[in-house]
N, C-alpha and C positions, 0 to 999 in steps of 0.2 A: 411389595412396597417399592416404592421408587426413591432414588437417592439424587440428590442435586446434589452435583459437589462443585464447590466453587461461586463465591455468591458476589460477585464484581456484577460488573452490566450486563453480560449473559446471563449468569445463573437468576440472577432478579427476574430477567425476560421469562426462564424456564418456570419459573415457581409463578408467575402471573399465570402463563399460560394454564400448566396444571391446574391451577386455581377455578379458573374458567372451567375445565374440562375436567372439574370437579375428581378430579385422582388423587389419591391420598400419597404424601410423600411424603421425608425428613429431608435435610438442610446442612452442610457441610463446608466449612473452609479450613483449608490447613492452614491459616494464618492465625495463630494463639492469641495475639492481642486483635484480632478482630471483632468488631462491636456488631452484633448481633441487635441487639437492644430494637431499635426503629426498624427493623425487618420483623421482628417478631410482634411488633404491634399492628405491621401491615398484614400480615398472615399468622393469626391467632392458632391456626388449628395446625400449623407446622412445627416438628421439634428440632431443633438449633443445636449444633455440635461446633466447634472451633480444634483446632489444634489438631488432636487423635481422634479417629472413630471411630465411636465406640462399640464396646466387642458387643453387646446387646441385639444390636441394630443389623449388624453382619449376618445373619442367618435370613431377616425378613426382608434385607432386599434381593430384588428379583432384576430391577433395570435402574444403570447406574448411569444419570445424564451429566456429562462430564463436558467442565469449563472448559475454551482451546488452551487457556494457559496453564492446564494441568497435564501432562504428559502419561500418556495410558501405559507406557513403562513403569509406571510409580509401584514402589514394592507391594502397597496396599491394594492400589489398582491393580495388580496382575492377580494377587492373592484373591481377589471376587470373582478375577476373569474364570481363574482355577475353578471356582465355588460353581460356574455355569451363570455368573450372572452376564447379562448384557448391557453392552457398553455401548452406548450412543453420545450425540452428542447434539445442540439446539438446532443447528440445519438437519438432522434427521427426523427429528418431531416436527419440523418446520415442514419437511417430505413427503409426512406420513397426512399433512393435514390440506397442503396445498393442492388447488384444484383450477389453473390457471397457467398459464405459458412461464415459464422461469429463464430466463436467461440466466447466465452464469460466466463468473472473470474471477483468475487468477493468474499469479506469476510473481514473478520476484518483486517489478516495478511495472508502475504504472496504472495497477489495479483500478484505483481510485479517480484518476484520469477518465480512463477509459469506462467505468462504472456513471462518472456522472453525466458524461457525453452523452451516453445509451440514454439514460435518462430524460438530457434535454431534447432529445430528438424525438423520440417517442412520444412525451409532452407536445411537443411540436408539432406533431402528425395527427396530436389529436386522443392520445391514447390515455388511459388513467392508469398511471403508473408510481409502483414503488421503488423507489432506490432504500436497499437495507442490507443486513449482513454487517462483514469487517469496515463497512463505511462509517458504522454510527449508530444509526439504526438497529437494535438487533432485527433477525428476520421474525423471531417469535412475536415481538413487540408488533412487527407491519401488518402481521398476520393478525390480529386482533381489532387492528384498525376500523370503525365502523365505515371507512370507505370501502367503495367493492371496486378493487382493483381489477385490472384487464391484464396487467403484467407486472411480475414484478424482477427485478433486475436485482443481482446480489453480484456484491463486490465476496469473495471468499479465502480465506486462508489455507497454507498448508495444514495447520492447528485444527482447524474447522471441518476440515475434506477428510482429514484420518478419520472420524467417529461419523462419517457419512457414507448412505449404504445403499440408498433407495431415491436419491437426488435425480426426476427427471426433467431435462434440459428442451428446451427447443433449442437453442444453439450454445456454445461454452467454448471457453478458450483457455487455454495456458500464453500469455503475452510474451513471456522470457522466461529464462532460468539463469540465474546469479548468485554464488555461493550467498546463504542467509541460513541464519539458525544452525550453526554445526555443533554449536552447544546443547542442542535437544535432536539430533539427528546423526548416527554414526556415521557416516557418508555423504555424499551430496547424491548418491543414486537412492537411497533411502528419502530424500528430500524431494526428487524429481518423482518417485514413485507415489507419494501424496499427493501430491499435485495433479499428477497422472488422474487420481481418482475420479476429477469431475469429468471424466468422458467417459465413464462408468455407463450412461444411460442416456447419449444426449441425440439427439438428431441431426445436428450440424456440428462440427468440431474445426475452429475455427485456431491455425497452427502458423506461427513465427513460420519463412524457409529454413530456417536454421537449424529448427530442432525435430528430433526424428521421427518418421512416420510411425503410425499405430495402424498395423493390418488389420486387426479386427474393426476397423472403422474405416479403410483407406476409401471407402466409395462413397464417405460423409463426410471428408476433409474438405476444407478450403484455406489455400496456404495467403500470406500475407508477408512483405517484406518490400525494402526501400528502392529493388529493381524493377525488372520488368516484369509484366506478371507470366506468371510460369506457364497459364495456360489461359484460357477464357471466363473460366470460372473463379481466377485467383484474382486478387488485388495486390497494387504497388502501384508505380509511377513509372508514367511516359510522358517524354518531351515531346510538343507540336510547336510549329512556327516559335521555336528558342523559348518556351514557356513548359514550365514544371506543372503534371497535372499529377493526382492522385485519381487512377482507375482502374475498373476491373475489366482486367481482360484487352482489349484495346479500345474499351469506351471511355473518353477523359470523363471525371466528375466533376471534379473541385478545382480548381487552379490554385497550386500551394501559394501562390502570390498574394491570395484572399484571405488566407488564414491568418485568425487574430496574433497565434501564437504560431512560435517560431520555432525551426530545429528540424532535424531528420527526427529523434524519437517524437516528437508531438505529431509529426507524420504519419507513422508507423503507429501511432495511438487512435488517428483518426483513419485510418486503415482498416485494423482492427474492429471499430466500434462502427464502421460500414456493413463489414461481413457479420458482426453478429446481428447484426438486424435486416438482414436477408429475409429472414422468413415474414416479414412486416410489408415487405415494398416499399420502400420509404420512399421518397421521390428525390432528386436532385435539387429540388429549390429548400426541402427542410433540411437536407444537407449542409448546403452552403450557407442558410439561415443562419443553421448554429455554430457553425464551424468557424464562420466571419465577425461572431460576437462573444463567443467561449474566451472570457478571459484568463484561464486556468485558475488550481485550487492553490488555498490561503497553505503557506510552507511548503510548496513545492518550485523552487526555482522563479521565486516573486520579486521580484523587485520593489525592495522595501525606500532607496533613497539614491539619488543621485547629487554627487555632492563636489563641485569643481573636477567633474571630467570621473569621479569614480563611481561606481557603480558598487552597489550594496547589495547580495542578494542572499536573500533566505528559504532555502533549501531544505528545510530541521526534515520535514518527509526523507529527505536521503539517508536511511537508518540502513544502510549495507551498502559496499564495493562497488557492487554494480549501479545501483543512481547514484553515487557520487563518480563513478568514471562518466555515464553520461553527461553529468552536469559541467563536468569539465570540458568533456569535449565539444559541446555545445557551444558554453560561454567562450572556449580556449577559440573558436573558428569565427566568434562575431567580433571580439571586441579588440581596440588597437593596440591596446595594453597587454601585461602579463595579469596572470590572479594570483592572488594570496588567497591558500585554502583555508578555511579553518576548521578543522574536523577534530573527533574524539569520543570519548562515552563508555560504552560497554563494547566488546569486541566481539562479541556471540561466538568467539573462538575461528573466526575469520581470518580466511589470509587476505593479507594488504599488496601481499607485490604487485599485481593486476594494477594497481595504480600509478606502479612507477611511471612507465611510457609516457603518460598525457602528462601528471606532473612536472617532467621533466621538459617534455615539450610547452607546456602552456604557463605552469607555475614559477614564479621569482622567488615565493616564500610557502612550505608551508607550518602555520600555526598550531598547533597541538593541545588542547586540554583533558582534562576526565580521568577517570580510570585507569585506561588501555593505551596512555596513550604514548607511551614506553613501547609497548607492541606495536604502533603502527612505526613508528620511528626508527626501528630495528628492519622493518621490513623494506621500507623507503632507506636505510641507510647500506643494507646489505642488496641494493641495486640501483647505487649510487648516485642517489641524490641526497645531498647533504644540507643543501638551505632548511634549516627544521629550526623551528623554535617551540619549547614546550613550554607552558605556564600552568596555573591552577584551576581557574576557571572562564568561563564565557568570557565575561565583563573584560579579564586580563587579556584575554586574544583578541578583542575588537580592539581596546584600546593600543595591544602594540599596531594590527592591523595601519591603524588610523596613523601611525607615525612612518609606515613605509609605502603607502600609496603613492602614484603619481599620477597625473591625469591620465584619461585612458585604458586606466587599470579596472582591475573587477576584485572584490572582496568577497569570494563565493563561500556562504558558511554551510558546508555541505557532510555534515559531522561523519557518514559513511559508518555508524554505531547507531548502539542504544540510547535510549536518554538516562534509565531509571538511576545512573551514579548519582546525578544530582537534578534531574527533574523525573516528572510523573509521567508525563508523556511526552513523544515529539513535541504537539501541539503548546503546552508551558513554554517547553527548551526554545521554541519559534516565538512566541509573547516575548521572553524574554528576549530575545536576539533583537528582534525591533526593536524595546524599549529602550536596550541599552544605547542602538544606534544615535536614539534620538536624542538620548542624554549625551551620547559621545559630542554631537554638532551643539547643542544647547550650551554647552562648555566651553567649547572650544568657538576660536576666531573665524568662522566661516563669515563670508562676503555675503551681504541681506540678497545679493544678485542669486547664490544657490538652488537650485532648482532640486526639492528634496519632493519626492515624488509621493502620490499613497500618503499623503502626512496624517491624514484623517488617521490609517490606519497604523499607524505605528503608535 
């Protein structure tokens, strides 16, 4: 028998598919007050468990499809592992069934970026494509699709890549690596070593300069980074006639002057999502196509409001150290003003010093709410930077925000944490941040002259 465990928007994906490929399974969430009820009427012929599971059930399964958000350390989980059962997880059955080109993206940041870029380019060029996986999407769900894809593109997790075994790649990448999740990972070499996985099986392995070669693969590398390209085969950026190009090897491609979006990491994103699409041929004009009209994704570094000279941006995607160092350093190099941060959340058991540098370099104020956020302020104080202000929630950090701006400033809400203290997701915690924005100016005396940008979408 087969066990689903964990019945969020993966596990659902797992038990449709099953369903389909008509294999008999049972149903599992440790969550006690979990309501079962509407799953059980969409899959009649599955039995339902909440809380503990139960000791019955323990001897007939045989393969155990486990949520990312359940960690295969779990006492329970290791006790089946002992028993000989097997442990997978939905990109493995995703693995076992797919029969088409896979690209694959992971890394600490950017994932999603670079996931939907692949995407639009390939659409571009003419291909029928899925974008699925950690994007939204599950990949089980895309797999069911009555379209018959030509490729499909997965954005993936460390969570995801652990219970993955048999994943083969035409091209895949790791984009970075920045302390994340040290609350489900003893190490950060334990954390890189998952991530690691997706070059398990791929044909092209497409690697930041920065992070370390992998000899079992070194003659299916292609490196990617904000210099010159290391060799012919690599990608980065060369200067011609006092113009910045993004190219490989010493071919210009793109002229970064073209690109919609701005920054060295959107660089390095659109780098990246050239090399993994090597084995396509893509041409230079679907390149520039999309590159020149890609207005980047909703909570990542968006500009939600410009408002007498300040700038608003909503960043809620920066749920760890590392996007919110880039976000600073970004906005800290464009704009004339200082920024007020305003970060906080869940700490995933992260260290914050990494932040001090830029804060100290680009930040006047930073604001503090959530949880942890005593931890980040201990870290920022003990490498002394002292401008902190803590409060209780969102609402109260925009609003002081709003009383210390000066034109020219930037108000980057770049939380560098989790949401789940007081929202569901990023995606809420960013709703919310716009809304309040709007209600902050709706209140207040701003001049009708204001230029509040995106208004539709706030």
């Amino acid at each position: 028998m087969i066990l689903v465990a964990g019945l969020g928007v993966t596990g659902q994906s797992v038990l449709r598919f099953l369903q389909v490929q008509k294999e008999a399974c049972c149903a599992f969430d440790t969550r006690v007050d979990f309501d079962c009820s509407a799953l059980q009427e969409q899959f009649p012929e599955v039995s339902f468990a909440t809380g503990e599971l139960p000791a019955k059930w323990r001897a007939q399964i045989k393969t155990l499809v486990l949520s990312p958000g359940i960690a295969v350390r779990e006492p329970w989980v290791q006790e089946l592992v002992a028993n000989g059962v097997e442990v997978i997880g939905d990109i493995e059955l995703f693995a076992r069934a797919v029969g088409v080109p896979v690209v694959a993206i992971t890394g600490s940041n950017g994932k999603s970026t670079v996931t939907t870029l692949i995407g639009e380019v390939l659409r571009t060029a003419g291909f029928e494509v899925a974008v699925a996986g950690n994007i939204g999407l599950p990949a089980l769900d895309a797999l069911l699709d009555d379209v018959e894809y030509e490729i499909y593109v997965l954005e993936l997790s460390s969570f995801q890549l652990e219970t993955t075994y048999s994943l083969h790649c035409i091209s895949a990448t790791v984009l970075n690596i920045s302390e994340d999740h040290m609350d489900r990972y003893d190490d950060l070499a334990a954390y890189v070593h998952a991530k690691y996985k997706i070059f398990s099986d791929t044909e092209l392995a497409v690697l930041p300069t920065d992070l370390k070669d992998l000899t079992s693969i070194k003659d299916r590398i292609v490196r990617f980074g904000p210099g010159v390209p290391q060799s012919n085969r690599d990608y980065g950026i060369i200067e011609m006639d006092n113009q910045r190009f993004l190219a490989k090897g010493e071919e210009p491609l793109i002229n970064t002057a073209e690109m919609l979006l701005k920054g060295k990491h959107h660089q390095l994103n659109a780098l990246a999502m050239m090399a993994l699409c090597e084995p396509f041929q893509i041409s230079k004009q679907v390149f520039s196509q999309v590159l020149t009209n890609f207005a980047g994704l909703p909570h990542r570094t968006q500009l939600v409001a410009e408002v007498n000279g300040v700038q608003w941006i909503n960043d809620s995607k920066g749920t760890n150290v590392g996007a919110t160092l880039t976000a600073l350093e970004t906005f800290g190099a464009e704009i004339d003003g200082r920024i007020i941060l305003l970060a906080g959340g869940v700490s995933k058991d992260a260290d914050f010093s990494p932040l001090t540098e830029a804060v100290q370099e680009f930040c006047s104020a930073v604001i503090l709410f959530g949880r942890d956020r005593g931890i980040i302020e201990q870290a920022l104080l003990q490498n002394g930077f002292d401008q902190i202000k803590q409060v209780e929630t969102l609402a109260d950090a925009v609003s002081l925000a709003a009383g210390l701006v000066e034109s020219g400033d930037c108000v980057l809400f770049s939380p560098a944490c989790a949401s789940f203290d007081q929202f569901s997701n990023y995606v809420e915690r960013g709703e919310v941040f716009k809304r309040i924005v709007k209600e902050q100016f709706a209140m207040s005396s701003v001049p009708p002259s204001a230029a509040v940008e995106n208004a539709q979408n706030l």
